[in-house]
C-alpha positions, -999 to 999 in steps of 0.1 A, spaced: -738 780 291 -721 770 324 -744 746 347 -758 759 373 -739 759 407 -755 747 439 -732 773 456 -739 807 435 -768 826 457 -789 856 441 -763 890 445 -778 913 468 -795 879 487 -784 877 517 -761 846 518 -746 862 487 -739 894 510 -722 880 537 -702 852 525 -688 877 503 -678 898 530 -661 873 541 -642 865 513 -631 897 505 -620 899 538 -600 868 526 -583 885 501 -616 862 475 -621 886 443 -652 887 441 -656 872 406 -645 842 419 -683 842 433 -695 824 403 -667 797 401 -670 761 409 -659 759 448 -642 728 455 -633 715 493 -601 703 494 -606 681 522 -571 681 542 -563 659 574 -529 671 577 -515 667 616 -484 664 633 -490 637 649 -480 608 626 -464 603 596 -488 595 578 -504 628 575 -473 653 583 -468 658 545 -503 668 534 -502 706 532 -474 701 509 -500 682 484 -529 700 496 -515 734 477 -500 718 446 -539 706 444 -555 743 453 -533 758 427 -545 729 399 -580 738 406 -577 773 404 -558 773 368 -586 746 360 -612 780 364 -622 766 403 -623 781 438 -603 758 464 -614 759 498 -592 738 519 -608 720 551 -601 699 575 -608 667 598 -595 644 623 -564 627 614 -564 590 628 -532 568 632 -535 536 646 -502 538 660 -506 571 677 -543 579 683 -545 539 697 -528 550 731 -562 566 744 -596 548 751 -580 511 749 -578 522 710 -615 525 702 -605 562 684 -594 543 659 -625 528 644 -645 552 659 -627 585 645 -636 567 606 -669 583 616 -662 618 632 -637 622 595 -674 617 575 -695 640 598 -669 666 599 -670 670 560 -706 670 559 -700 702 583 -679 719 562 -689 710 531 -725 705 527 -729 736 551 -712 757 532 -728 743 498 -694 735 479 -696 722 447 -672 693 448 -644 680 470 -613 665 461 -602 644 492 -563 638 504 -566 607 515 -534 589 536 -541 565 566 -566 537 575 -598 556 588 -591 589 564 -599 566 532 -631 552 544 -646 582 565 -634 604 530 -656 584 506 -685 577 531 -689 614 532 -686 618 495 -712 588 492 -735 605 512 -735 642 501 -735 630 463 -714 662 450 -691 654 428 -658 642 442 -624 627 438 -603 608 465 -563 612 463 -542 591 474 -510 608 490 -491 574 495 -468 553 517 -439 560 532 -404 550 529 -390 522 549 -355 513 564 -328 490 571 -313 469 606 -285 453 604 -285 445 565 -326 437 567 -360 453 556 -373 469 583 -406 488 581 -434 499 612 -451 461 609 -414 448 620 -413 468 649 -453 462 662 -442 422 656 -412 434 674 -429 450 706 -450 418 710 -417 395 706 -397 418 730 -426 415 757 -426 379 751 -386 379 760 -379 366 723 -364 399 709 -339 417 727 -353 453 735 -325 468 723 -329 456 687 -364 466 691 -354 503 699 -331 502 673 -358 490 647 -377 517 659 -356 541 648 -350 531 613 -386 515 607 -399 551 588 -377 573 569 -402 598 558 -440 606 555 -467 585 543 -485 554 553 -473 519 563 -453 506 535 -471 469 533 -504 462 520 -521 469 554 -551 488 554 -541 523 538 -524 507 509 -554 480 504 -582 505 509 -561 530 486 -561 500 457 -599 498 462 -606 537 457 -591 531 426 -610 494 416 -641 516 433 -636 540 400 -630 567 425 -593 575 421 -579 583 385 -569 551 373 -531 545 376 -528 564 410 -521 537 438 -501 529 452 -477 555 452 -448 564 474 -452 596 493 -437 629 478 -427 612 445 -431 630 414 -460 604 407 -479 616 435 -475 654 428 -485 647 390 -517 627 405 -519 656 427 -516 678 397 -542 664 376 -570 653 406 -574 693 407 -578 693 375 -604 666 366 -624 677 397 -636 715 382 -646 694 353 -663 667 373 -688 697 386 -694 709 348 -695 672 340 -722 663 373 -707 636 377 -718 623 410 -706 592 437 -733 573 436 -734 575 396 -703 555 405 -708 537 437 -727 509 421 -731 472 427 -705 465 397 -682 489 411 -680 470 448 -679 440 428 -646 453 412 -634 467 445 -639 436 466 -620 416 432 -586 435 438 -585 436 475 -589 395 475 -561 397 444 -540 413 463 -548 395 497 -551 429 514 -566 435 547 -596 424 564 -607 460 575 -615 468 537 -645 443 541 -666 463 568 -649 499 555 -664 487 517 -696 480 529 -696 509 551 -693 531 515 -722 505 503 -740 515 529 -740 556 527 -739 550 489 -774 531 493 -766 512 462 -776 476 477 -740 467 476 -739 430 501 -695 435 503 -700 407 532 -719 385 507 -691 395 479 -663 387 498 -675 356 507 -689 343 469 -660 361 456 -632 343 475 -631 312 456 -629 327 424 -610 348 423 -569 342 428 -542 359 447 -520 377 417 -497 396 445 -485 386 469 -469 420 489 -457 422 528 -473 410 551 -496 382 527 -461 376 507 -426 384 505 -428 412 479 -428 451 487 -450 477 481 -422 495 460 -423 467 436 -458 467 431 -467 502 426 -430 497 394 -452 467 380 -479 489 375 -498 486 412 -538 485 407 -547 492 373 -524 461 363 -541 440 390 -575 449 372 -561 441 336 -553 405 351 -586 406 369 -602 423 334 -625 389 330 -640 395 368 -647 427 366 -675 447 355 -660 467 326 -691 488 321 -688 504 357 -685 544 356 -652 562 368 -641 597 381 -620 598 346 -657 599 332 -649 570 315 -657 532 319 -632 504 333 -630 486 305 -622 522 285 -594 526 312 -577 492 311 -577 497 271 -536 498 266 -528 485 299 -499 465 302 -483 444 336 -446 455 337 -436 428 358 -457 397 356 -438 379 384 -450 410 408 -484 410 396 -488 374 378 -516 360 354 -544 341 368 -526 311 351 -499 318 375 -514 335 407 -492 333 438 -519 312 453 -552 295 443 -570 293 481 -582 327 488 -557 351 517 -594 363 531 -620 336 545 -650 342 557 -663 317 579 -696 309 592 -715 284 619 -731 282 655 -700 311 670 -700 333 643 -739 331 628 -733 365 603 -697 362 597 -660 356 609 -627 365 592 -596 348 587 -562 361 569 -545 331 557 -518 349 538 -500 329 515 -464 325 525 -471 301 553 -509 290 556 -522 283 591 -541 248 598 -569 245 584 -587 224 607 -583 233 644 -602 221 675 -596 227 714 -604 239 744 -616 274 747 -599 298 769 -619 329 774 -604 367 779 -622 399 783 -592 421 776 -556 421 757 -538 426 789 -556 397 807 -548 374 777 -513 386 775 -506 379 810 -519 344 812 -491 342 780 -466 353 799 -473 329 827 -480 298 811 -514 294 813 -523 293 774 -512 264 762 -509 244 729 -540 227 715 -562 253 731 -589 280 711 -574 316 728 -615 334 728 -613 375 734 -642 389 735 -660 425 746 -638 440 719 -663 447 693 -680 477 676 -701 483 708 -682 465 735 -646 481 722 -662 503 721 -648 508 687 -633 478 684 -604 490 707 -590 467 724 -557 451 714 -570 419 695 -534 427 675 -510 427 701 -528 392 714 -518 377 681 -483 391 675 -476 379 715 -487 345 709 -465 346 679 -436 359 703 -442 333 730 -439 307 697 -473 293 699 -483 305 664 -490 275 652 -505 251 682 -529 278 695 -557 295 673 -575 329 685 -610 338 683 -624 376 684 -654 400 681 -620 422 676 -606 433 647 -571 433 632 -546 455 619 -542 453 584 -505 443 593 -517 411 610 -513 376 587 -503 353 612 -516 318 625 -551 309 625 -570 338 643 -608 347 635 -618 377 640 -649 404 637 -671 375 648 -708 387 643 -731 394 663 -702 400 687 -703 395 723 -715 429 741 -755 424 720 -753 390 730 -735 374 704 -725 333 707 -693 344 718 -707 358 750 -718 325 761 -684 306 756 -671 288 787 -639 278 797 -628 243 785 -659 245 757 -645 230 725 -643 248 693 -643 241 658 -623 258 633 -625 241 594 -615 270 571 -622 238 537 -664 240 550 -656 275 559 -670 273 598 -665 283 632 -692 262 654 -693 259 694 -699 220 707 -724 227 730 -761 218 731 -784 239 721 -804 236 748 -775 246 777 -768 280 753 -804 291 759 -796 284 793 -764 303 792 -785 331 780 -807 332 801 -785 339 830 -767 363 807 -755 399 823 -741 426 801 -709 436 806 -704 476 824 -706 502 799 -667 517 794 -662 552 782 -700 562 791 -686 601 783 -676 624 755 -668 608 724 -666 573 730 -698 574 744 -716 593 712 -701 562 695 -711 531 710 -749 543 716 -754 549 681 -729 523 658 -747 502 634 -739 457 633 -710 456 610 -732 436 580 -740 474 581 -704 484 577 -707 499 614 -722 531 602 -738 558 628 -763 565 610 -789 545 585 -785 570 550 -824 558 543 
């Protein structure tokens, strides 16, 4: 006999009365009543590449769940780019819209009472915001990843959308001529899909499937392919029998599974967003889950085995042919937790049975990683007393001891323009601060564009930056630390840095310390003034009074 569906209401009731009205008037049998009714969670726009291809995949996904004996209900949510969405608010939509994407499926779906969701999932803050919501509604779902887009050529060369942000920062910086920079613009992206390194999409779409919460075998994968359609194909599928199975998110959002997450993001040196993203999941999951803690016990065991664009010299083509993030996990297999549960209703350990690497130069052994030191640090000390986050990369490795002056910024632009006339100079500890989950607010602010100009005015390696900011996923250059906590709008250490203090970088002991007496901080503190509130309307607003620390994973809400 068929479980029970949280959705079917008494006939004659009246929820059963009117939503059948209006699902006749939808052209809904009304057999279809008693059918497992799944969301499929759609944040197609046509705004940005990344998303412009997701009605496509959003029917070939309706029409598997409705041969699988289901009910599709498409919905949708906010569709935030970096590239695009960044131009407002000094680009604190960005983290901020992660957020709205969860509270807009709890809307839709839990309001409606739908049995399950299968989510499309493309750019940075969809993959997050998707799984939050699926960790804190606990119906069964699926995330699918609808993958990256294809890249082009200049003049004989890879070029892809990381080239041409580099680029904008270089040209600024007079070290790239603008017209190669419009011309890299216009052969960066030659279809739909996400950014085609291991920034954040691709890294967080690796850990939905190390998370057990893509079908294993699915990421990366390129936009459009035939792989992605056949993922597409068999996500609607597996999600009807997920509701008759009950299997639920937080039977599989457990403290092994981040464990395994956190493992192949630091294997394949992806970004540093999937930390506070992870624990964000953690956190709406309320499985216990420390992904701070993880990634920083975690980093010294466990190797780099890829080494893709921007942390190495590979491409995200290449990885997804040697068999993307289920070979990762069957070179990581003595890490992991092989008992942790799956959307495939089976265990890791069950899934990696079989698996073979197709190219072991791509994705190596752990006798042969790419690189021993760990591409994500996470540093600690007087500056940064919860964490700070450094992306080495692998290809060239910044300093690893640094110490100077500090120079202090409260905005990108400021911090740029002193580039641009001279006034950062070698030696010296670049501090921006105000751009953190409340100050940003959203952690807008440009932290990103500071790095790639330094880069461009050819101080990459004599200067070192210091931010309650966060990156792009596209950024692996010099020694820049970043996401300090607490940051500097609550008070934080970095709030109290003066110009000319000296700062201590040592990424061997794994600090970030401030040489000033204890004694003259309390003092600095005491004379302290909060910065003015920015964006005290409308969204922006909503946000900043209510985000969580990051240790939290910069929820708005507490789950408990």
């Amino acid at each position: 006999m068929p479980r029970p569906l949280r959705s079917n209401f008494p006939r004659g009731s009246y929820l059963w009365a009117v939503r059948n009205a209006q699902w006749r008037g939808m052209g809904i049998p009304e057999s279809d009543c008693e059918k497992p009714k799944i969301a499929v969670v759609n944040s197609s726009s046509g705004l940005a590449a990344c998303f412009a291809h997701l009605d496509g995949v959003a029917q070939v996904v309706k029409d598997a769940i409705r041969a699988a004996g289901g009910v599709p209900f498409e919905i949708r949510t906010a569709a935030p780019s970096d590239f695009v969405i960044g131009a407002g608010g000094r680009g604190g939509y960005i983290l901020a819209t992660r957020d709205l994407v969860t509270n807009d499926i709890e809307v839709a779906v839990e309001g409606a009472q739908l049995d399950g969701m299968v989510c499309l999932t493309s750019c940075d803050k969809t993959v997050p915001g998707q799984m939050m919501a699926a960790a804190r509604l606990n119906i069964p779902s699926l995330m699918l990843v609808c993958g990256y887009q294809p890249s082009g050529e200049f003049r004989g060369q890879h070029v892809d959308i990381e080239d041409v942000f580099v680029g904008a920062m270089h040209a600024q910086m007079g070290k790239l001529p603008l017209d190669d920079l419009i011309a890299m613009s216009r052969e960066a992206i030659r279809g739909p899909g996400v950014c085609s390194g291991m920034g954040t999409a691709n890294s967080m779409h690796v850990a939905c499937e190390a998370l057990g919460m893509a079908l294993p075998g699915t990421t990366p994968v390129a936009a459009n392919s035939d792989a992605m359609f056949a993922a597409a194909r068999r996500s609607g599928a597996r999600i009807v029998a997920m509701v008759e199975e009950n299997l639920l998110p937080r039977q599989i959002l457990t403290p092994g599974a981040f464990r395994n997450a956190v493992s192949a993001v630091l294997a394949v040196g992806g970004s540093v967003n999937c930390i506070k993203h992870l624990q964000a999941v953690a956190t709406e999951a309320c499985c216990g889950a420390d992904v701070y803690g993880l990634f920083e016990t975690l980093g010294d065991q466990v190797p780099v085995l890829a080494a893709v664009r921007p942390v190495g010299e590979r491409f995200i083509e290449e990885f997804e042919a040697a068999g993307g993030c289920r070979a990762v996990m069957k070179q990581l297999e003595p890490w992991l937790d092989r008992d942790a549960l799956t959307v495939s209703g089976q265990t890791v350990g069950h899934n990696l049975e079989g698996v073979t690497v197709a190219d072991a130069e791509v994705i190596r052994p752990p006798e042969r990683a790419h690189a021993r030191l760990p591409a994500i640090t996470m540093l600690r000390g007087n500056l940064a007393p919860e964490y700070g986050i450094v992306k080495t990369g692998i290809a060239v490795r910044p300093t690893r001891r640094f110490a100077g002056p500090a120079l202090c910024f409260s905005s990108s632009d400021a911090a740029i323009a002193a580039l641009s006339d001279g006034r950062i100079q070698p030696g010296q500890v670049v501090v921006m601060r105000g751009a953190g989950v409340c100050g940003g607010p959203g952690m807008g602010g440009g932290s990103s564009k500071v790095v790639f100009a330094i880069d461009g005015a050819g101080l990459g390696d004599q200067v070192a930056l210091i931010t309650d900011g966060h990156l792009s996923g596209l950024v692996c250059k010099g020694l820049v630390v970043a996401e300090v906590s607490p940051e500097g709008a609550v008070l934080g250490p970095l709030a109290l840095v003066h110009d000319g203090d000296t700062i201590v970088i040592d990424l061997d002991t794994r600090r970030c310390d401030l040489e000033v007496p204890p004694e003259e901080m309390e003092r600095r503190a005491a004379g302290w003034t909060a910065p003015p509130k920015v964006f005290d309307t409308g969204w922006l607003q909503i946000y900043r009074r209510n985000v969580g620390p990051l240790r939290q994973g910069a929820v708005l809400v507490d789950p408990k």
